[in-house]
C-alpha distance (Angstrom), angle and dihedral (degrees) to the residues before:
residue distance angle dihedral
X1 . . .
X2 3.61 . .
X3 3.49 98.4 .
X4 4.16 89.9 53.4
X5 3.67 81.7 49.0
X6 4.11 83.3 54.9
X7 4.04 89.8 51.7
X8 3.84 89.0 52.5
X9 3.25 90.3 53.7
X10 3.66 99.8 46.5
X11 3.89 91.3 49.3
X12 3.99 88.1 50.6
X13 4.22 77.8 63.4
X14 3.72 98.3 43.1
X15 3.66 94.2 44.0
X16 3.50 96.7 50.9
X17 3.99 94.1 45.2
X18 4.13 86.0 46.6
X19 4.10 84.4 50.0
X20 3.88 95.8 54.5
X21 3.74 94.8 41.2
X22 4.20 110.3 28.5
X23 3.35 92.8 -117.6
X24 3.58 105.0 119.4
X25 4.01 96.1 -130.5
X26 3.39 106.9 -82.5
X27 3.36 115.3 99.7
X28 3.95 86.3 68.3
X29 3.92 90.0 28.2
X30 3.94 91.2 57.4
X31 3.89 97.1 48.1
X32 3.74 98.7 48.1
X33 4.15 91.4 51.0
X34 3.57 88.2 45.2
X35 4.17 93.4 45.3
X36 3.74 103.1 31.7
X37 3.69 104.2 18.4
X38 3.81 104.4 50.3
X39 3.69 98.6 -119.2
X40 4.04 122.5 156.3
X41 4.21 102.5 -132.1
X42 3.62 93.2 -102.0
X43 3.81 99.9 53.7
X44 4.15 84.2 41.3
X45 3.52 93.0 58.8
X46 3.87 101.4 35.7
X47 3.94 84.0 50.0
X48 4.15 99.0 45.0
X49 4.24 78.8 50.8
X50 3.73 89.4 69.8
X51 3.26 89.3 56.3
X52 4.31 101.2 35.6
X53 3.80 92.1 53.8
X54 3.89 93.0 74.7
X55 3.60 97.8 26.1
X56 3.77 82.5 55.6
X57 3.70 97.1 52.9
X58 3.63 96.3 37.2
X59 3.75 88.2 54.3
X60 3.45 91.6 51.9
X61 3.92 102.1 47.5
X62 4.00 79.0 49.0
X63 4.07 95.2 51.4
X64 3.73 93.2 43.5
X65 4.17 101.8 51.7
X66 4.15 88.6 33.3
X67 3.54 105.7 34.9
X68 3.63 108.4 17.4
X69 4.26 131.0 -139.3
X70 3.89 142.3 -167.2
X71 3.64 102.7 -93.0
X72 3.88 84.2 -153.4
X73 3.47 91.0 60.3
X74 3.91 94.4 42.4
X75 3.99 92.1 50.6
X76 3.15 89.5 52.1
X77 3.47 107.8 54.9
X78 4.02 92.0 47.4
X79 3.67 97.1 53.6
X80 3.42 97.0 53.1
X81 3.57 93.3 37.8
X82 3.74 98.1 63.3
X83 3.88 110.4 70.1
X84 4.19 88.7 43.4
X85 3.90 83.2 47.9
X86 4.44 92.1 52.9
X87 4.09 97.5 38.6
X88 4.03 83.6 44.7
X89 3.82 90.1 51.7
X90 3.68 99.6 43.9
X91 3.59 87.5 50.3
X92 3.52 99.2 41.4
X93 4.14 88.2 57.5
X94 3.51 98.2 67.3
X95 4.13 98.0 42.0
X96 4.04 125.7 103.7
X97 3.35 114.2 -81.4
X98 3.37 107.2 -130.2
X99 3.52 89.8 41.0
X100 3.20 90.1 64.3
X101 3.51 99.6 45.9
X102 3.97 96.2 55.0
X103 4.08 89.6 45.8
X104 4.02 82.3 56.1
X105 3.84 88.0 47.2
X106 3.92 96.0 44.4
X107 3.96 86.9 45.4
X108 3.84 101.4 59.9
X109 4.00 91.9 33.0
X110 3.70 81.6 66.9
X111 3.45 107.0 40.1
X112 4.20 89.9 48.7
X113 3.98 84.0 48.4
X114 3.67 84.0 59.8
X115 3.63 99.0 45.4
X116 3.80 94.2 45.4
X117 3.77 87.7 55.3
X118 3.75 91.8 52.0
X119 3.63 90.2 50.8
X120 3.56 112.9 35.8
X121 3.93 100.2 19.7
X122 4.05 120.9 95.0
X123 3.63 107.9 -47.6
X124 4.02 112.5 -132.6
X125 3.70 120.0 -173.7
X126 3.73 94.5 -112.4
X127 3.59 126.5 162.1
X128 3.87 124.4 -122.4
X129 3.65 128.2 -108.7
X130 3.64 122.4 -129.1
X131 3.77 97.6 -170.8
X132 4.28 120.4 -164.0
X133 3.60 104.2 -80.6
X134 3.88 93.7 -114.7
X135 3.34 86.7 75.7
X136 3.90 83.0 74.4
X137 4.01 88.4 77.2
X138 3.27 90.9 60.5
X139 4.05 96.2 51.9
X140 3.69 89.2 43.3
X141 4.16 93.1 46.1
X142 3.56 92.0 53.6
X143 4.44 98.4 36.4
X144 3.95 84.2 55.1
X145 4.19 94.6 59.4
X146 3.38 81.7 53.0
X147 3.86 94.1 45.9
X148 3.70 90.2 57.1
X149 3.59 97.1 38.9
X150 3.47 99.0 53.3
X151 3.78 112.6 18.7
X152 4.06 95.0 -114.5
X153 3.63 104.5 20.0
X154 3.67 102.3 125.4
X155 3.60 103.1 59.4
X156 3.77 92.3 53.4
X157 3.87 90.7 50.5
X158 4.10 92.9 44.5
X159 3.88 102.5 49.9
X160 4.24 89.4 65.6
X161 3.31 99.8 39.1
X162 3.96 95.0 49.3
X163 3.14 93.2 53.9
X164 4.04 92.1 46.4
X165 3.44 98.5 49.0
X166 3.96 103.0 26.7
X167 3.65 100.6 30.5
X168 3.54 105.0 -122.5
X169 3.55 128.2 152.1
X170 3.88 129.6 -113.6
X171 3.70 94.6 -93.1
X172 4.09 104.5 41.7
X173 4.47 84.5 43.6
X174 3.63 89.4 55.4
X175 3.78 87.2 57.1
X176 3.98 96.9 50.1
X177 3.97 80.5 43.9
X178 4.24 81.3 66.8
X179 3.78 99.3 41.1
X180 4.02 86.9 58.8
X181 3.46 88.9 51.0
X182 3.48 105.5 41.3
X183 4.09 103.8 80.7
X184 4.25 92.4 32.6
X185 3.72 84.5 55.7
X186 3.96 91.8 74.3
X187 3.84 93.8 35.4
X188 3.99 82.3 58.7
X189 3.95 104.7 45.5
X190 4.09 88.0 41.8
X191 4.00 89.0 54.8
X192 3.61 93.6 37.3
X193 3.95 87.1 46.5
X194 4.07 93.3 46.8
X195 4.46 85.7 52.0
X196 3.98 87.7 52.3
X197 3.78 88.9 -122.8
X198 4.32 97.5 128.4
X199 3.95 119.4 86.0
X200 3.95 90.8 -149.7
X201 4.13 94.4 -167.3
X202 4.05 91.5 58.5
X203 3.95 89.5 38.9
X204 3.72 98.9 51.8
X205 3.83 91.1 44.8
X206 3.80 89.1 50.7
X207 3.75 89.8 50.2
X208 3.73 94.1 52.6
X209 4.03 89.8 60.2
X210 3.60 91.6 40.7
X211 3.84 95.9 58.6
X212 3.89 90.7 49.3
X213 3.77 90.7 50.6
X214 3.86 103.2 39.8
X215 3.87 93.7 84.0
X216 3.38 102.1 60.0
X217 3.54 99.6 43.6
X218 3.93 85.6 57.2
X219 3.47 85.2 48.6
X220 3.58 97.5 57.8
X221 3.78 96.0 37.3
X222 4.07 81.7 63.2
X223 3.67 96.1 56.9
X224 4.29 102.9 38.5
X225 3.61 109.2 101.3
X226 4.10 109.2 -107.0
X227 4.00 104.9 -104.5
X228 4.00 89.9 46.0
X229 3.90 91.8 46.4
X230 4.24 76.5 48.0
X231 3.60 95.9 54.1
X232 4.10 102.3 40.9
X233 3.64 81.4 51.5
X234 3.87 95.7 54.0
X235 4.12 86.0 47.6
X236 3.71 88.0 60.8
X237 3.03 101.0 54.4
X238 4.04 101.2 44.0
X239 3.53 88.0 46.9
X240 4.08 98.1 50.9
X241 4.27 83.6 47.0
X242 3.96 91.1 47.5
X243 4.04 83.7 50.8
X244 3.44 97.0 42.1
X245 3.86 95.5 50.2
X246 3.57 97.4 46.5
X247 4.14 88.0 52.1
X248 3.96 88.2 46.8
X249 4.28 91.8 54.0
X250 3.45 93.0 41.0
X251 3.86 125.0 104.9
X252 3.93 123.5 -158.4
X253 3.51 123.4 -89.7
X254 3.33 109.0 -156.6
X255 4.20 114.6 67.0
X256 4.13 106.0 -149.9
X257 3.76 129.9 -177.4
X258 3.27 122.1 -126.1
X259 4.23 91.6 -108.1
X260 3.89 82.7 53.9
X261 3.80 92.7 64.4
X262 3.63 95.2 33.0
X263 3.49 92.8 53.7
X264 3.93 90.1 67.2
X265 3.84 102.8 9.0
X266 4.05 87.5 165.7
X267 3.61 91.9 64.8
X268 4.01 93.6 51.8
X269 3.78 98.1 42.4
X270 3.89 110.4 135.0
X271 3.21 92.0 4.5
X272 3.84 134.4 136.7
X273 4.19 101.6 -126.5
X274 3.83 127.9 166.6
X275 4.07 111.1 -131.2
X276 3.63 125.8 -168.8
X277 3.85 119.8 -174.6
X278 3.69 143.7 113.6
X279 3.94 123.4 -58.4
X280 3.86 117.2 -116.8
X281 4.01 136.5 173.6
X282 4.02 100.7 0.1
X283 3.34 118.0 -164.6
X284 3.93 126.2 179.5
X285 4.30 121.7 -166.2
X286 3.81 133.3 164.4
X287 3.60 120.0 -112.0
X288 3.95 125.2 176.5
X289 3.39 110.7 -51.0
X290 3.54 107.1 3.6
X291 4.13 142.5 -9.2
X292 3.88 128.1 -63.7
X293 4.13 119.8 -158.7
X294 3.89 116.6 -154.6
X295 3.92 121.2 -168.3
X296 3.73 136.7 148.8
X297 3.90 121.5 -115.3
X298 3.21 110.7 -147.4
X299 4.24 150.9 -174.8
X300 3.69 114.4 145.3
X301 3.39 91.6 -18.6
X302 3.92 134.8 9.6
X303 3.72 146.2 -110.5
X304 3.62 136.1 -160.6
X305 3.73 122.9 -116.1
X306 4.05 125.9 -166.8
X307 4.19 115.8 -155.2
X308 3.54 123.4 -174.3
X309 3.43 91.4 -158.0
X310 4.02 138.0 62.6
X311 4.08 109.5 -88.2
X312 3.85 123.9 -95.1
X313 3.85 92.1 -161.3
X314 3.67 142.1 56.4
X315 3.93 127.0 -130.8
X316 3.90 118.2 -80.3
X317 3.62 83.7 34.4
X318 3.76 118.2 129.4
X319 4.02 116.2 -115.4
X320 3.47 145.0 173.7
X321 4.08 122.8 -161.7
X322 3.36 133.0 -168.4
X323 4.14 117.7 -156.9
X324 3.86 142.2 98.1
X325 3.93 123.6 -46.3
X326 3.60 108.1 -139.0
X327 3.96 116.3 166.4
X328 3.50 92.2 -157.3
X329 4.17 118.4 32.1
X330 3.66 123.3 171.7
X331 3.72 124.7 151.3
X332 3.64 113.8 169.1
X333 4.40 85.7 -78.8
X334 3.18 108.5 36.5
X335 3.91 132.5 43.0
X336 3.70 121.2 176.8
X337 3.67 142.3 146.3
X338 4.35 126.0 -127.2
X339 3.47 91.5 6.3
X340 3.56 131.7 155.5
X341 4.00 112.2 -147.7
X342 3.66 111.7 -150.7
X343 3.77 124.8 -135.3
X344 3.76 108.8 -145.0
X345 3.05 111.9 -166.7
């Protein structure tokens, strides 16, 4: 109970923070499950889309009737944004983890580089484009690969370039930002859902506190002048990629054997763990694309392990594996139970 009551919490946080800057929550929500709750990526972002999916269209009922938008613009940007947003997603489910992770951290370094430079850089009297609105196809096209790819992608890479090339302010931008999202949103958490990669206890509980708090942070992001609302926005997002790339380098620090983990497999479940134990019954087939390895790990007892690659090692051999404990894994190819998949890099 307490640690739902943590999850409420949390989502009061992310929903507030997704209020003030259209984001929907996640891009803080999918770091802190992936830093401080254990979670692999995929299960992080399939989780935090629980939770972004009415933070998303709260936000946006909240933008439209306080702030205001072109509903040209905004119908725009979802419809093309939701077949990137489902190949993205699919794809994005069966990629390394921590590869994964540090392309999400390199993505939003680079996008709040951009945005700080816009703000803080020389100022030169410069007068604003107001492209054709087709061009919004384009901007929504391109924000829904990253939508799928990375869980909350698109909203980040909308809000700067709608105000670029449409000349919108902070405020209004960070509304279109939510109308891309909106649709891709359900595409995501319905192909995260079908890979098994959302914890749906955590992510309801976390979507309870978000729609309490998403209000008020709209409400504040109304009234903050434009270059501050600018510059808390920038801070986000350099300290989600500092968080993200420091979780991505990282190796565990705690060695288990596989009778450890079995012992409580609940308490491990989507998480990243470090096994060591003694290779058993390999077997190696190809699957679209490439070659997957499946072997037990074992000490007193044994535990599955899934490789996306061809083994380096031979049974009896010691190993130790790093990946994500799921207890049960099935993606469309492989089904298994109390299996680690491993994230190569």
């Amino acid at each position: 109970m307490l640690s739902i009551a943590v999850y409420f919490l949390c989502g009061l946080v992310f929903g507030y923070v997704g209020g003030l800057f259209g984001i929907g929550g996640g891009l803080i929500g999918i770091p802190v499950l992936g830093v401080f709750f254990g979670y692999s990526e995929q299960a992080a972002q399939g989780t935090a889309m629980v939770m972004i999916v009415p933070n998303v269209l709260l936000g946006l009922w909240n933008y439209f009737h306080k702030v205001g938008f072109d509903v040209r613009l905004a119908v725009t940007l979802a419809v093309s944004a939701v077949p990137c947003t489902y190949v993205a997603a699919h794809f994005a489910t069966t990629m390394p983890s921590g590869l994964l992770r540090m392309a999400f951290a390199i993505f939003i370094a680079a996008i709040a580089a951009q945005m700080a430079w816009r703000t803080f850089g020389p100022q030169r009297a410069v007068a604003k484009h107001h492209y054709p609105w087709p061009l919004a196809a384009l901007i929504g096209a391109v924000g829904g690969t990253f939508s799928g790819l990375f869980g909350v992608g698109g909203a980040i890479f909308a809000v700067p370039m709608m105000s670029m090339f449409f000349g919108l302010s902070q405020v209004v931008a960070q509304g279109m930002g939510l109308a891309l999202v909106a649709p891709g949103t359900v595409v995501s958490i319905v192909t995260y859902g079908f890979a098994r990669d959302v914890a749906w206890i955590p992510g309801i509980a976390l979507a309870l506190g978000g729609a309490i708090a998403v209000p008020h942070g709209v409400n504040l992001a109304k009234r903050l002048p434009e270059r501050v609302l600018r510059a808390l926005f920038i801070a986000l997002m350099l300290a989600a990629a500092f968080g993200l790339a420091v979780r991505s380098s990282a190796r565990a620090a705690t060695l288990f054997a596989p009778s450890g983990i079995l012992a409580a497999p609940a308490k491990y479940e989507r998480k990243n763990v470090t096994v060591i134990g003694i290779v058993e019954d390999v077997t190696v087939r190809a699957i679209p694309g490439g070659v997957v390895s499946q072997f037990a790990l074992c000490d007193s007892r044994c535990i599955n392990v899934v490789e996306f690659t061809r083994p380096s090692f031979a049974p009896g051999q010691s190993l130790t594996v790093a990946g994500t404990f799921h207890t049960i894994f099935s993606n469309g190819i492989i089904q298994a139970r109390n299996v680690i998949i491993v994230s190569n890099p």
